[in-house]
Backbone as numpy.savetxt, mean C-alpha at the origin, in Angstrom:
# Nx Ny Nz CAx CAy CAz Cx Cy Cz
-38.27 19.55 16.57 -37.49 18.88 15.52 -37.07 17.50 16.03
-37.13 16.78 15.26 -37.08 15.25 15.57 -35.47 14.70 15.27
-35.01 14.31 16.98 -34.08 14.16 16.48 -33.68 13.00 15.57
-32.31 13.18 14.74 -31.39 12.17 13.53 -30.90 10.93 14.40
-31.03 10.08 14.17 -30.82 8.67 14.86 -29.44 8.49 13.70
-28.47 9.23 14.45 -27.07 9.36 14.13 -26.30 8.10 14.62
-25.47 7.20 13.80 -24.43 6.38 14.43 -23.63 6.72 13.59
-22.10 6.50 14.34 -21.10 6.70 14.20 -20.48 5.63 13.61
-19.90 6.04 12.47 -18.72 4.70 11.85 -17.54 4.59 12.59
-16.97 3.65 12.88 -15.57 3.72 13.61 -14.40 3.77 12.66
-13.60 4.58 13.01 -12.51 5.08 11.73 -11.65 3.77 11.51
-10.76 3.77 10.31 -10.08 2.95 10.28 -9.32 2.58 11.22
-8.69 3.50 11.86 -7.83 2.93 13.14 -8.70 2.21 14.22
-9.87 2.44 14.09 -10.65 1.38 15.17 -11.27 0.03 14.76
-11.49 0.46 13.24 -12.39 -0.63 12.71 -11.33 -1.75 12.30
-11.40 -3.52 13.05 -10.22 -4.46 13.21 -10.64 -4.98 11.44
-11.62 -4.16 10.60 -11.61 -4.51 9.63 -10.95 -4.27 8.27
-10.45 -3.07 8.86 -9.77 -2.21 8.04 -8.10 -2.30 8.74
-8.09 -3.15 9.85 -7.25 -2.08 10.21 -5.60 -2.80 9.55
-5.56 -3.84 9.27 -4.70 -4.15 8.50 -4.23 -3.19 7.15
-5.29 -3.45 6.42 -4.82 -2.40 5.44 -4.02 -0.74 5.60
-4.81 -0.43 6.82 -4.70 1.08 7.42 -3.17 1.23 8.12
-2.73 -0.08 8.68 -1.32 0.21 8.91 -0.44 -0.15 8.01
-1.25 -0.86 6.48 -0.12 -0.98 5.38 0.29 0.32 4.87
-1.12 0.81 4.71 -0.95 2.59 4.20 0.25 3.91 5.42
-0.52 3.30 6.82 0.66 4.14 7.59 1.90 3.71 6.99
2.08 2.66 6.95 3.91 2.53 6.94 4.63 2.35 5.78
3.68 2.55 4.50 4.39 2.51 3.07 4.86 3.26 2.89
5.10 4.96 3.09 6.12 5.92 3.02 7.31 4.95 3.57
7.65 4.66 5.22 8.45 4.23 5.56 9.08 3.04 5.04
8.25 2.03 4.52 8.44 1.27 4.04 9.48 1.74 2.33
9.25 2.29 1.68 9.57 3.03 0.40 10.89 3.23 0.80
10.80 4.07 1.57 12.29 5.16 1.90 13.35 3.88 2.15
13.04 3.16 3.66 13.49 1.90 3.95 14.19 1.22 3.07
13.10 1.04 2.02 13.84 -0.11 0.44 14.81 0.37 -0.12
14.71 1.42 -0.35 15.62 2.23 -1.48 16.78 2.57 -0.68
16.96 2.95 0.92 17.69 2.71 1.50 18.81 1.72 1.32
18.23 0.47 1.93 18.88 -0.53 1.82 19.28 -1.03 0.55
19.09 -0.95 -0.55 18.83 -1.06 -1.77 20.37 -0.12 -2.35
20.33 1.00 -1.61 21.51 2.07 -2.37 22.53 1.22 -1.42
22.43 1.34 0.00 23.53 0.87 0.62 23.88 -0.90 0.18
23.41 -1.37 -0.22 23.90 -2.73 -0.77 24.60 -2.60 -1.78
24.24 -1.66 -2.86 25.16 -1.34 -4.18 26.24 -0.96 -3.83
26.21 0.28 -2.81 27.35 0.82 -2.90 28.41 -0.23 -1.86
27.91 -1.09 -0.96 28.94 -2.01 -0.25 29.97 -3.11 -1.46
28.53 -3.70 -2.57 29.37 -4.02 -3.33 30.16 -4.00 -4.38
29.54 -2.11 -4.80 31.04 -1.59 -5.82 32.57 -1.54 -4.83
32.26 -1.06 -3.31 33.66 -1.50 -2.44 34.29 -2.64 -1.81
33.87 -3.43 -2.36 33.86 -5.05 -1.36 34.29 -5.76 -3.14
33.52 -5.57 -4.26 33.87 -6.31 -5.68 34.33 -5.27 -6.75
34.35 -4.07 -6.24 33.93 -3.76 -7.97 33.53 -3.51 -8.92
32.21 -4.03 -8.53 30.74 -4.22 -9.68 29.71 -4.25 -8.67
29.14 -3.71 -9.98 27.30 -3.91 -9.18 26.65 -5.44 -8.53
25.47 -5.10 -8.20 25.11 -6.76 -6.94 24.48 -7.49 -8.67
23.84 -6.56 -9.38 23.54 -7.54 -11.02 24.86 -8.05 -12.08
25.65 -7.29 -11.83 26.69 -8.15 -12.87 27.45 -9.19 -11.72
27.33 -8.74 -10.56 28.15 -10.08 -9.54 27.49 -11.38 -9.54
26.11 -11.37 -9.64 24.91 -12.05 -9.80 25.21 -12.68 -11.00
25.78 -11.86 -12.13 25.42 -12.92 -13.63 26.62 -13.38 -13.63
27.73 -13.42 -13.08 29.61 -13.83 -12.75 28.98 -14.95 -12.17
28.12 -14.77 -11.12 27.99 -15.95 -10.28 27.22 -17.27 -11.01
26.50 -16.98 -11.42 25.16 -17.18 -12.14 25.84 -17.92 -13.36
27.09 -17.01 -13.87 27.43 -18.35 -14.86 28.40 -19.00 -14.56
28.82 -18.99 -13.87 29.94 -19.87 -12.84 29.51 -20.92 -12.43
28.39 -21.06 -12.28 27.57 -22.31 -11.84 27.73 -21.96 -9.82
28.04 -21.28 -9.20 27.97 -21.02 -7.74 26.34 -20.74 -7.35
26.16 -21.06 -6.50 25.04 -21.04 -5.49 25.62 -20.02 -4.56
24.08 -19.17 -4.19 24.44 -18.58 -3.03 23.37 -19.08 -1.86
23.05 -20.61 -1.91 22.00 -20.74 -1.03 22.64 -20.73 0.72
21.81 -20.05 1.32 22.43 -20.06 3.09 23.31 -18.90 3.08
23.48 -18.43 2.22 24.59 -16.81 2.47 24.25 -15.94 2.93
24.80 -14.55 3.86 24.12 -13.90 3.30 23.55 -12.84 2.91
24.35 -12.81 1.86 23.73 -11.93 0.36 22.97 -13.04 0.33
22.87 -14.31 0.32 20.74 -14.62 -0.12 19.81 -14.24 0.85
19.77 -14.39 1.74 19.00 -13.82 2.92 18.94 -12.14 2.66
19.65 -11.25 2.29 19.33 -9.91 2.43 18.48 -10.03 1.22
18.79 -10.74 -0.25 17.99 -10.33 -1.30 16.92 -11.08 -0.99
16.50 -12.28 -0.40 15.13 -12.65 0.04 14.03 -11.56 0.74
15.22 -10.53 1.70 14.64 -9.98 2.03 13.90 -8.49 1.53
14.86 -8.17 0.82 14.72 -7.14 -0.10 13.74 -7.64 -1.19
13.46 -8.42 -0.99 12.24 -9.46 -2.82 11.24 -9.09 -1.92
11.30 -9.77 -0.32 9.65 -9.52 0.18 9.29 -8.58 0.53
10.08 -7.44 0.55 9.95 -6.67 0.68 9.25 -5.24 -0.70
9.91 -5.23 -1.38 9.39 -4.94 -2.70 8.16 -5.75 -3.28
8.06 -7.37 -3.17 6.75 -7.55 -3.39 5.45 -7.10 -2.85
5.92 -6.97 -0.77 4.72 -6.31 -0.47 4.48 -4.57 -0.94
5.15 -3.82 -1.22 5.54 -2.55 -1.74 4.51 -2.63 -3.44
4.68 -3.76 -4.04 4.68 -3.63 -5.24 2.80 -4.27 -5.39
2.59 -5.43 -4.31 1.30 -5.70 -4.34 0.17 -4.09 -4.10
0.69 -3.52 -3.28 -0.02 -2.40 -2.56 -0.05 -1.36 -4.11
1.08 -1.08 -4.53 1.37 -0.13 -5.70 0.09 -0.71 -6.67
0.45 -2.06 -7.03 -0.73 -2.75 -8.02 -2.37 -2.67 -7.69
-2.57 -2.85 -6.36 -4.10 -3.13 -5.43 -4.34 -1.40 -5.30
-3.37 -0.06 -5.55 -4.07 0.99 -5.61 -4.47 1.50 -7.32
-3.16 0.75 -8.02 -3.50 1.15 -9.77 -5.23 0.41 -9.84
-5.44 -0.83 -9.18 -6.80 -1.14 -10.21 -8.07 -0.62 -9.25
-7.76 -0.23 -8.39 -8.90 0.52 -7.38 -8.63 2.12 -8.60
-7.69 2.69 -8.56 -7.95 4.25 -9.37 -8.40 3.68 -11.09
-8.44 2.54 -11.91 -8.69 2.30 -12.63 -9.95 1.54 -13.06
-10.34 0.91 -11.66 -11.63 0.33 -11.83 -13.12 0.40 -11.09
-12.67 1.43 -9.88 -13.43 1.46 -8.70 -14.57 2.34 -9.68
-15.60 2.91 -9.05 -16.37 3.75 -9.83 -15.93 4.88 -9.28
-15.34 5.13 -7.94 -14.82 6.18 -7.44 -13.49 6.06 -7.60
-13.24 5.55 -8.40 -11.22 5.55 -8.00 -10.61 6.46 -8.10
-10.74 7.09 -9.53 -9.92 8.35 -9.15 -9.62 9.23 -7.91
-11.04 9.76 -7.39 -11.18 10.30 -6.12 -10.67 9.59 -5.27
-10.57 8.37 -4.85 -10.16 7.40 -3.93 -8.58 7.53 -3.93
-8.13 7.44 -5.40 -6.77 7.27 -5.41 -5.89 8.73 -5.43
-6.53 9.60 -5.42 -5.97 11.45 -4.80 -5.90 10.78 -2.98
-7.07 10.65 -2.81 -7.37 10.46 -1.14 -6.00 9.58 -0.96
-5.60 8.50 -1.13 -5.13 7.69 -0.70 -3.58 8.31 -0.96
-2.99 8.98 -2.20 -2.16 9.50 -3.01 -1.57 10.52 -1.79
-2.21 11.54 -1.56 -1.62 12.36 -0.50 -1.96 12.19 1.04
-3.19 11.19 1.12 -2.68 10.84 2.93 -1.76 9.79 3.04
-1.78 8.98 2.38 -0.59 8.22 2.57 0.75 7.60 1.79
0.93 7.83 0.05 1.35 7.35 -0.84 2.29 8.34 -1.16
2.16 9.37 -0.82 2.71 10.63 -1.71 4.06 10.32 -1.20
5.75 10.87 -2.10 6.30 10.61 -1.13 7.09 11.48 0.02
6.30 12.68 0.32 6.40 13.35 1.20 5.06 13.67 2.22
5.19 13.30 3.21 4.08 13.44 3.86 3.79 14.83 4.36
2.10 15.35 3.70 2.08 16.53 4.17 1.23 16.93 5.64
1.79 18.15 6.19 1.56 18.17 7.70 0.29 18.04 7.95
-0.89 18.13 7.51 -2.12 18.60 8.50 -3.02 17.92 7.30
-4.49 17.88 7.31 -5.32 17.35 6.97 -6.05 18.82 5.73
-5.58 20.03 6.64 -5.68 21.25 5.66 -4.81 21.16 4.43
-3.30 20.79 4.88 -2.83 20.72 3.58 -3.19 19.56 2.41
-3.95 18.32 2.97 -4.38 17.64 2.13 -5.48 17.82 1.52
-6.14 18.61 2.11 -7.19 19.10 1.43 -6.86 20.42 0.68
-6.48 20.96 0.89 -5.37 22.13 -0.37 -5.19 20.90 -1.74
-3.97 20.11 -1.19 -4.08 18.96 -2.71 -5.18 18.74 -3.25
-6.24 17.94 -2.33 -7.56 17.19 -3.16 -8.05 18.09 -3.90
-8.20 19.64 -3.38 -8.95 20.69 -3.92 -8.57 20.75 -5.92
-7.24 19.98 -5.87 -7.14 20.40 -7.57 -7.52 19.18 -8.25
-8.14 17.88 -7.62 -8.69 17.29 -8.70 -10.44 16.94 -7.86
-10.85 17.15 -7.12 -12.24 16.93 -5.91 -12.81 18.38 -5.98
-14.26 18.74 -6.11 -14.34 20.07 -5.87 -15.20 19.98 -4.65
-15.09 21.32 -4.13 -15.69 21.05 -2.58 -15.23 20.20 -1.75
-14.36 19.71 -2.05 -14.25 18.39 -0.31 -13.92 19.11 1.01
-14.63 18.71 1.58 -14.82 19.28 3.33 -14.39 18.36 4.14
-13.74 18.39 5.43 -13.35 17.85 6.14 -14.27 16.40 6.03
-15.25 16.70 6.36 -16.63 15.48 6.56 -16.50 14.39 5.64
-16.13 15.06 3.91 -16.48 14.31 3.09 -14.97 13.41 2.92
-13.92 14.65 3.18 -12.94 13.74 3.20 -12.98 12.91 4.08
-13.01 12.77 5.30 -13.08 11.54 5.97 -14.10 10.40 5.37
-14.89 10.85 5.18 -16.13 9.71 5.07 -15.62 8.85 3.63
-14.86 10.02 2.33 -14.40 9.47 1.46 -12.48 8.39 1.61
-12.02 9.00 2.44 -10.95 8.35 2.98 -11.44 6.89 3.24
-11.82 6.82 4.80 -12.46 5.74 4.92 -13.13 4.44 3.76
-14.10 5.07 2.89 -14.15 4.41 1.95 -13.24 3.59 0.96
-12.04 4.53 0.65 -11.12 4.33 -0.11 -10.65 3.03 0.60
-10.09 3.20 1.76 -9.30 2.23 2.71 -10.59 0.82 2.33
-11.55 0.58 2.33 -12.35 -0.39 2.68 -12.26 -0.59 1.22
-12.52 0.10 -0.12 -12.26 -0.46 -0.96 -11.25 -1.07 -1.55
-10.09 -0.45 -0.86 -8.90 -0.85 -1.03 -8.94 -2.32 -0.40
-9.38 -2.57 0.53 -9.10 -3.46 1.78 -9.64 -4.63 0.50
-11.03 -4.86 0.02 -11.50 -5.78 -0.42 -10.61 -5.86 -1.60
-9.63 -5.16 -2.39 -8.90 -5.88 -3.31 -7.53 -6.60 -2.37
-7.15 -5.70 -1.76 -5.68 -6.70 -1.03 -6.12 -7.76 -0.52
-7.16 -7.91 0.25 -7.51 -9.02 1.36 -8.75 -10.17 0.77
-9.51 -9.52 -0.49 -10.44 -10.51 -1.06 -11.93 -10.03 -0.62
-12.73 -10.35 -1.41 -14.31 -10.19 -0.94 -15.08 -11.79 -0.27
-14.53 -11.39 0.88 -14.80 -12.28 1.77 -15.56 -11.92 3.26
-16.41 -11.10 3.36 -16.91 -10.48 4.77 -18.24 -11.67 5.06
-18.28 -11.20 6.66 -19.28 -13.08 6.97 -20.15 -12.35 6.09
-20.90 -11.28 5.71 -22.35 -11.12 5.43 -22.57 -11.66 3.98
-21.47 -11.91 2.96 -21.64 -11.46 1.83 -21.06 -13.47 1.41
-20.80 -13.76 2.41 -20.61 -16.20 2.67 -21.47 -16.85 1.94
-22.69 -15.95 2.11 -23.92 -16.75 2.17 -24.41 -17.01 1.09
-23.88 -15.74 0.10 -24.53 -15.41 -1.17 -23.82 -16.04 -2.01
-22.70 -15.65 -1.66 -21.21 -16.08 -2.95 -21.42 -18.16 -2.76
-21.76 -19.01 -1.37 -22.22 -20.22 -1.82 -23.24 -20.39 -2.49
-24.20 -19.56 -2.43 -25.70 -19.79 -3.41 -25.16 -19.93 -4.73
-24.35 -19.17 -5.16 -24.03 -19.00 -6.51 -22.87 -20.02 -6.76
-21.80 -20.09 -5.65 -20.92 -21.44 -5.89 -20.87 -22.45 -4.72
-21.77 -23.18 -4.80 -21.54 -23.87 -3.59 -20.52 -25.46 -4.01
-20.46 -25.81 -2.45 -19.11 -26.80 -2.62 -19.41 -28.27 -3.07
């Protein structure tokens, strides 16, 4: 029997192509919890510090004609904005991958309970318990191989379709 001239893909955690995306996905649970965190504890500092919520202190301020530039309460809500925007780009870059990919759905289960869900479940068995109710058959193999995918399709909406191989073509068609 002749052997299969087998190569190995390197997983997302190895591949420096993915791997941006792959630690957006590790840390968006944390990231989530984090926001809403900080997010409750800011309200509740300023129903005890004003009174009112940080939105009606905001529209007091707001029509008062006061600035809060250099404060900071502006610096925490700058930070809390970039924070929710990157939260909210990722939320958006997985809706049009499950809405437009040809695999999305499948992609967006994969992506949904290894990394999105907001409880992370223990083992790769229990994620495959989940996939099992909308994927039939998925096997360890396929989940990985379909994981992986997901991440790379994902990758080309957050980051752009820009890889060296694909330079060459996209100037043929628009060059400068």
């Amino acid at each position: 029997m002749a052997k299969q001239n087998y190569q190995a893909f390197p997983s997302p955690e190895e591949d420096p192509r993915f791997h941006d995306t792959y630690k957006f996905l590790r840390r968006y649970r944390d990231a989530q919890y984090s926001l809403k965190v900080v997010v409750h504890q800011l309200e509740k500092q300023f129903r005890m510090e004003y009174g009112t919520s940080i939105d009606e202190f905001l529209d007091m301020l707001y029509a008062a004609g006061a600035e809060l530039t250099g404060s900071d309460i502006e610096e925490r809500a700058k930070s809390i904005e970039r924070s929710n925007k990157m939260l909210k780009l990722l939320d958006s870059s997985v809706d049009l991958l499950r809405t437009s990919h040809k695999h999305g759905e499948q992609y967006y289960w994969i992506l949904y309970y290894a990394f999105l869900s907001p409880q992370e479940l223990r083992n790769t068995d229990e994620i495959l318990e989940k996939l099992a109710l909308h994927i039939d058959n998925i096997s360890y193999r396929t989940y990985y191989r379909k994981r992986r995918a997901a991440i790379e399709a994902l990758s080309t909406i957050l980051w752009g379709f820009t890889a060296k191989e694909t330079l060459g073509l996209l100037n043929q068609f628009f060059p400068e």
